[in-house]
Structures are given as C-alpha cells and as structure tokens.
C-alpha positions as CSV (number, residue, x, y, z in Angstrom):
1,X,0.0,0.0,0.0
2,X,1.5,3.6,-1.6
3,X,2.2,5.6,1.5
4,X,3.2,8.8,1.1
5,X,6.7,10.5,2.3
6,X,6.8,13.4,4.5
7,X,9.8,15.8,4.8
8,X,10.6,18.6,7.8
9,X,13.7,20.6,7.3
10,X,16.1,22.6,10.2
11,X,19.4,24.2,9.8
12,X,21.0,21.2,9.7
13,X,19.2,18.5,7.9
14,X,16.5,17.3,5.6
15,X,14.3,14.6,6.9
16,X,12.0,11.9,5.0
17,X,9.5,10.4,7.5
18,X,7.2,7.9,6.8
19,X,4.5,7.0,9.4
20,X,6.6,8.2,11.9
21,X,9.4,6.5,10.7
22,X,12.8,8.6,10.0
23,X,13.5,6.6,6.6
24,X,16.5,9.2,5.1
25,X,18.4,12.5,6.7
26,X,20.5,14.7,4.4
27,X,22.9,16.6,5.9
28,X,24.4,19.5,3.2
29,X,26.5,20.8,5.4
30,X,28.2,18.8,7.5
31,X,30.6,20.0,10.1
32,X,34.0,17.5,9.6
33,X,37.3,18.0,10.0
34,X,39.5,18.5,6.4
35,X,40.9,15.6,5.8
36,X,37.5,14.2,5.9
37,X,36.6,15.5,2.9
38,X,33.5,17.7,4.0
39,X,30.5,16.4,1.9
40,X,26.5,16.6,2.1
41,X,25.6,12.8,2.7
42,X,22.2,10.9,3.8
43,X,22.8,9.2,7.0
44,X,20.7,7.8,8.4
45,X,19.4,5.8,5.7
46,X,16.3,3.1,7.4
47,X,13.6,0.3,6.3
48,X,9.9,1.4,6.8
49,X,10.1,-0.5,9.8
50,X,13.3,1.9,11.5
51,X,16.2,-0.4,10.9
52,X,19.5,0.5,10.4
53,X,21.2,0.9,6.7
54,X,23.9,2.9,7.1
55,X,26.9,3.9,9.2
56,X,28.7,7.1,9.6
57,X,32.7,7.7,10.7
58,X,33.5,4.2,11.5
59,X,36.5,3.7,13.0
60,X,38.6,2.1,10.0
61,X,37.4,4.7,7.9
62,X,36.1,8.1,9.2
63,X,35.0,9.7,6.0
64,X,32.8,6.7,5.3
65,X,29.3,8.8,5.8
66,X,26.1,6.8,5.0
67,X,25.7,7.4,1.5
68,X,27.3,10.2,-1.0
69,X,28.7,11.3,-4.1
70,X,32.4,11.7,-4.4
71,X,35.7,10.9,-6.0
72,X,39.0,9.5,-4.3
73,X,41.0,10.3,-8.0
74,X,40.3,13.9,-9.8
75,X,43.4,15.2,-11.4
76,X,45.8,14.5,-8.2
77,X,43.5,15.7,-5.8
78,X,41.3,13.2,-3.5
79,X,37.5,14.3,-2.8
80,X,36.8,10.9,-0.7
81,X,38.6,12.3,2.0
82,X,41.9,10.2,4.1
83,X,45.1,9.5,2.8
84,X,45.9,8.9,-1.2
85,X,46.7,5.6,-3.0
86,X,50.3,6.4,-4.3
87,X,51.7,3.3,-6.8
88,X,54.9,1.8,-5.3
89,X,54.4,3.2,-1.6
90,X,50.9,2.6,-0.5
91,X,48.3,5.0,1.3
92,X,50.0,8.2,1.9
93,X,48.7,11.2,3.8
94,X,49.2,14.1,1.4
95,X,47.8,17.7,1.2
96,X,45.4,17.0,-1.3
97,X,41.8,16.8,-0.1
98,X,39.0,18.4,-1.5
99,X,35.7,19.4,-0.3
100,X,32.1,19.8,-1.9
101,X,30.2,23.1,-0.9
102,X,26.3,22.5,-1.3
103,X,25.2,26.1,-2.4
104,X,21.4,26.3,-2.5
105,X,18.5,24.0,-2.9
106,X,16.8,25.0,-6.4
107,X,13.4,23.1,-5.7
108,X,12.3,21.2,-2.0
109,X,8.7,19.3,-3.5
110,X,6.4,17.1,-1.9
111,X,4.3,15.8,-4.0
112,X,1.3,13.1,-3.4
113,X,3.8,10.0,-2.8
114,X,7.4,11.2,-3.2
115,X,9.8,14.1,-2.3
116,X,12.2,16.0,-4.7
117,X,15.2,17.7,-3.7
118,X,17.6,19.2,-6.4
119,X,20.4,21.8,-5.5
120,X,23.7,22.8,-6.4
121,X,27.2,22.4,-5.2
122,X,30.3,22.9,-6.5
123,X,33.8,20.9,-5.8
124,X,37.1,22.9,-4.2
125,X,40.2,21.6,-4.5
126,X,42.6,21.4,-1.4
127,X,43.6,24.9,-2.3
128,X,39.8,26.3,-2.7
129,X,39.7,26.6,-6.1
130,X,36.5,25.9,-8.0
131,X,37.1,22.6,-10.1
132,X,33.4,20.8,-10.3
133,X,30.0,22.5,-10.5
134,X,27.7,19.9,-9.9
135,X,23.5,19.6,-10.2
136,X,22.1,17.1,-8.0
137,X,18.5,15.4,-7.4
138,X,17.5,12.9,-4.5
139,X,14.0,11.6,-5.5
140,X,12.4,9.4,-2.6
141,X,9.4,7.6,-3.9
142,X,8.0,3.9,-4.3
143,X,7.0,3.8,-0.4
144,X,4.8,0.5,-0.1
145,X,4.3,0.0,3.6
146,X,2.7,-3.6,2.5
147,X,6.0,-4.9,1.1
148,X,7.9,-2.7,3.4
149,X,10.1,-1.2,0.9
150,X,11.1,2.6,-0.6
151,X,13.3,3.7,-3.7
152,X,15.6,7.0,-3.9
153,X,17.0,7.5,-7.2
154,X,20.0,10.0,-7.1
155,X,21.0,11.6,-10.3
156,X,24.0,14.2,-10.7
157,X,25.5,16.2,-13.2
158,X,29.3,17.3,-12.7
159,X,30.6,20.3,-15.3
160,X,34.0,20.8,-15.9
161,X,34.8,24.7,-14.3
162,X,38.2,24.3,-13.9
163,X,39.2,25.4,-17.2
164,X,41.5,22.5,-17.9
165,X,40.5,18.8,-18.2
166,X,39.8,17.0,-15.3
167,X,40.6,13.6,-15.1
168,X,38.5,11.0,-13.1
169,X,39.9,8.0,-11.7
170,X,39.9,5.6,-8.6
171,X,42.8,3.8,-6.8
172,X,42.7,0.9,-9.1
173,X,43.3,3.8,-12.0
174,X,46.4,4.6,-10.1
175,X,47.7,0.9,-9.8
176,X,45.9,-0.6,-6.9
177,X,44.0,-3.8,-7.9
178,X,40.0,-4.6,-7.3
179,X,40.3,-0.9,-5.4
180,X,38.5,1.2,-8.3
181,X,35.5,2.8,-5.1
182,X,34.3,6.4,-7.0
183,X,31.4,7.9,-7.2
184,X,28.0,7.0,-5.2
185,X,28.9,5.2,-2.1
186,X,27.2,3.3,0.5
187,X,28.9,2.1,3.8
188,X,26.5,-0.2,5.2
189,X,26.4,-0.9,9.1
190,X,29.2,-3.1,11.4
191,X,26.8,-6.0,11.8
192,X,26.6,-6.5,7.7
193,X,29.9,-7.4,7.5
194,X,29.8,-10.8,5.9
195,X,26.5,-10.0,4.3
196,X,25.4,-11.6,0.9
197,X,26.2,-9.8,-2.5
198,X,24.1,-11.3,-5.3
199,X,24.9,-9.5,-9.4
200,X,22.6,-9.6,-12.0
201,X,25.3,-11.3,-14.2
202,X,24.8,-14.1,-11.8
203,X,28.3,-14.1,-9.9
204,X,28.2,-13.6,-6.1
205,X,30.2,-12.2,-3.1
206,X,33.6,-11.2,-3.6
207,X,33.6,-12.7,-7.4
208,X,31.5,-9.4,-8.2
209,X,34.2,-7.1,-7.5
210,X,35.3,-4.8,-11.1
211,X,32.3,-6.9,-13.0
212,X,29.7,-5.2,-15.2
213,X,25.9,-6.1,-13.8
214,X,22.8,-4.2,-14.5
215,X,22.2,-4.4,-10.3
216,X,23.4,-5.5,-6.9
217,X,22.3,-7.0,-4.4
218,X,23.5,-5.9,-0.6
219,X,21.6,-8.6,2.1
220,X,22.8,-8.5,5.9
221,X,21.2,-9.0,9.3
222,X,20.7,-6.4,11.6
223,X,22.1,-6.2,15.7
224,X,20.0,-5.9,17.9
225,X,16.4,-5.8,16.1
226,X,15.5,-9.4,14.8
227,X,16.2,-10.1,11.1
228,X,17.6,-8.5,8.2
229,X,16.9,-6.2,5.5
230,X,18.3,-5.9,1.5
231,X,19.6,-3.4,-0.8
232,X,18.9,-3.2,-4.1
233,X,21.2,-1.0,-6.4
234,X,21.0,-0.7,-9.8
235,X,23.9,0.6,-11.8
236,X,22.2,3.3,-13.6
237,X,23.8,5.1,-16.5
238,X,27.0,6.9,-17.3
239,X,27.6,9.7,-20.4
240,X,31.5,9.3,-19.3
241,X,34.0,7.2,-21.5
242,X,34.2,4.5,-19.2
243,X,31.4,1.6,-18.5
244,X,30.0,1.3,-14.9
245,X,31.8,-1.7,-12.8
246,X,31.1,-2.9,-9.7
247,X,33.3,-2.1,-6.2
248,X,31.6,-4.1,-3.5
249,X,32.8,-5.8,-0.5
250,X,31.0,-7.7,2.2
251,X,34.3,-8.1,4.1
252,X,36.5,-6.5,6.0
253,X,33.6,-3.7,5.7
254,X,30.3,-3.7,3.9
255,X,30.7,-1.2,1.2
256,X,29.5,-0.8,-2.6
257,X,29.9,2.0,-5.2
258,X,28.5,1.8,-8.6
259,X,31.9,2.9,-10.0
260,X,32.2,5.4,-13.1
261,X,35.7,5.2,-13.7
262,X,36.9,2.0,-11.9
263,X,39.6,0.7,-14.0
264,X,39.3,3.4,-16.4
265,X,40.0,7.3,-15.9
266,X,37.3,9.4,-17.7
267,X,38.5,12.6,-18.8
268,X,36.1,15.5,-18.4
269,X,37.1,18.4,-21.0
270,X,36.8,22.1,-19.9
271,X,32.6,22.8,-19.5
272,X,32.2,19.6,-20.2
273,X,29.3,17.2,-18.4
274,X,29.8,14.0,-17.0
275,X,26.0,12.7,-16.1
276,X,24.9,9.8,-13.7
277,X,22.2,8.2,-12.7
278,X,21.1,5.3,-10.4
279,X,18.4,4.1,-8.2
280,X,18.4,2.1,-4.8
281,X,15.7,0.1,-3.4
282,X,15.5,-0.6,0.2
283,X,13.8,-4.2,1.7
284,X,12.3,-4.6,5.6
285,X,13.7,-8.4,5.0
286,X,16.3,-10.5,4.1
287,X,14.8,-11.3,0.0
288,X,16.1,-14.9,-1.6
289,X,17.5,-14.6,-4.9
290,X,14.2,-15.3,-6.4
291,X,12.3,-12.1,-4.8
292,X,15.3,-10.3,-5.6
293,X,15.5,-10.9,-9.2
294,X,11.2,-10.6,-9.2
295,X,12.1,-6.9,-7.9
296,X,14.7,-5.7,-10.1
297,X,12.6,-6.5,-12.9
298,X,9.9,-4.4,-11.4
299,X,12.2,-1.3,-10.2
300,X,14.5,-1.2,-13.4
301,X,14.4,2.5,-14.3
C-alpha cells in the first residue's frame, strides 16, 4: 500500500519520515574535520520498519558517511577524504583533499507520494579553487508500507569549471588492484559485515568485484532488532567514456559504489558534463534470490 513520504527541514538537515518513521536525513553541510573531505551525505538511511542501513565515521574509515557522491582520483586531488593511493608506496597522507560546498537548494517538493530535492554544489580543491560544479537530485518515492520497501534515485551532473580537463579515476586507475571505489557510495552498518552480494550477471560475493551487472544485491542481518533487510542497487547510467563496474565488498567492511571510472579514468574536458544516474531500493527483509530478481525486474528504471 503507496504511502506517502513526509519531509521537515532545520538548519541542519532534511528529513524523510514515513508514518513516523525517519527513513532518510541529508545533511548538506556537514561539520567534519578537512581531511575528511567535507560532503553533504544521507545518513541515516532506514527500512519502513526503523532499521539501520547505514553507518557514519567508523573507526577504520572516518569519512565513510552513509551514503554520498564523491571521487578518491580527480586530477591528483582526492574528494573521498583520508590518505591517497600512491603506486609503489601505498596510502599516503598528502595535502590533497578536496571538499564539496552545497550552495542552494533549487526546488524542496512534496508531491502526493514522493519528495524531490535538487540543489547545487560545487567541488574545491585542497587549495579552494573551484574545479566541479555539480547539479544534483534525490528523488524518494515507491514507499509501499505492505511490502515494506522505498526507492531514492539520485541523479547528478558534474561540469567541468576548472578550465582544464579534469581527469577522473579511482585507486585501481592509479595501480591498486579490485580498489576502483568512486562515485556513489554506500557504507553499510558493522553488523553486515559478511552480508550476501548477489549481481545480475549471476556471480556472487567477492567474485562481483570490477564486473559489469545491471544491479546488486547488498543482504545482511541487523544487531539488535531481529532479522535483516536488503539493498537493491541498480547501476544506472553513465555519459563518461568509461562503463559502470562494480566495487563491492562484504568483508572486512560492507561497502559498494557503482563505480564510473573503476579501472578506467574518464577525462572531463573544460565545461564539459559528466552525467549519472542510479536508483536504490531498500527491503524490511532478508529477500532470496528469487524475490530479488522478481524486484529488479519491477524497479529497473
């Protein structure tokens, strides 16, 4: 049963309830230390029934925040926030990290059975310097309280104001193997770790890692409350050079990212546009591989 989403604002954050239920908070502007890569991000992200989907600053990795957009490789500077891969010597702390300033919201809509938010933000390089100019839409929608499941699709567009090219790439673009995390990422909470990854391509777990699939499939149990829940991500579509691959792991962390440039850098010409899209739908259960391929055929944008 369509129920529909409700959204409150303050100075700090944009919430999505749904019969009572805090489903999604965006934070635009987050207060985090520098080499954390400041960022807006959704955290929490929660099942019509309250349970946990994300995590924010874990320990290991402190600018893991719920979901977001970013980049760990743009033209030597890192936008993900910690230390840099550097081939032949490892993770190094450098002064390189970026940050991404949200500017204004252009619309806020509630409509009968979804919310809209679009705005604009542009990406500074360690230095300040204007680099990315980016338009951005969250869409929450699909709330059915009788299969307890939502969809957000997030779609962005990055332009090229640096006046140079950029170019986009990922650790494994710099020489690190099955490392190519850019782009939208999810960190999902402590007690997924383990979790079952399921690929439309039919390969599982870790054997999905740098593969081409048309979605993913994130299940985990939850601590604490009984039972599980299940992600649904579907890798969308790219205008940039380089086909979408997979970057998922279910161990040592519980971590996905639809990766635009994972084992190839995308070069983004002055004022040029680099456009993504993809949509994610979240499950109040843990779904067998049957339901799950019964929903992506249903939710395929």
């Amino acid at each position: 049963m369509p129920e529909k989403p409700l959204l409150s604002r303050n100075d700090d954050a944009l919430t999505v309830t749904v019969g009572g239920t805090e489903i999604a908070r965006y934070v635009p502007r987050p207060d985090a230390p520098a080499v954390e890569a400041p960022k807006p991000f959704l955290h929490p992200l929660r099942t019509l029934g309250g349970a946990p989907l994300t995590a924010t600053r874990p320990w290991d990795h402190r600018w893991h925040k719920g979901l977001q957009m970013t980049w760990s490789h743009v033209s030597g500077q890192n936008f993900w926030g910690g230390p840099t891969y550097v081939h032949g010597s490892g993770y190094e702390w450098l002064d390189n990290v970026g940050s991404i300033r949200h500017e204004h919201f252009e619309g806020i809509d509630e409509r009968d059975d979804e919310v809209i938010l679009t705005e604009r933000l542009t990406w500074l390089n360690s230095g300040g310097e204007r680099w990315i100019s980016e338009a951005r839409t969250h869409w929450f929608h699909s709330v059915d309280s009788d299969r307890g499941l939502w969809a957000l699709d997030f779609a962005t567009e990055l332009a090229n104001v640096r006046g140079s090219a950029l170019e986009l790439g990922s650790p494994t673009t710099a020489g690190r193997d099955a490392a190519g995390y850019t782009g939208l990422f999810w960190r999902g909470p402590r007690a997924w770790t383990g979790g079952d990854v399921l690929a439309a391509n039919g390969r599982t777990g870790a054997d999905v890692m740098g593969t081409r699939a048309d979605w993913i499939a994130f299940t985990g149990q939850h601590d604490e409350i009984d039972g599980g829940a299940t992600v649904l991500c579907f890798a969308g579509t790219t205008s940039g050079s380089a086909p979408i691959r997979w970057f998922v792991r279910s161990e040592p962390i519980p971590v996905f990212s639809p990766s635009p440039s994972f084992d190839e850098t995308v070069t983004l010409e002055p004022d040029e546009v680099l456009r993504l899209r993809h949509r994610l739908v979240f499950v109040d259960r843990m779904c067998a591989t049957e339901e799950i391929g019964r929903l992506a055929r249903e939710y395929t944008p």
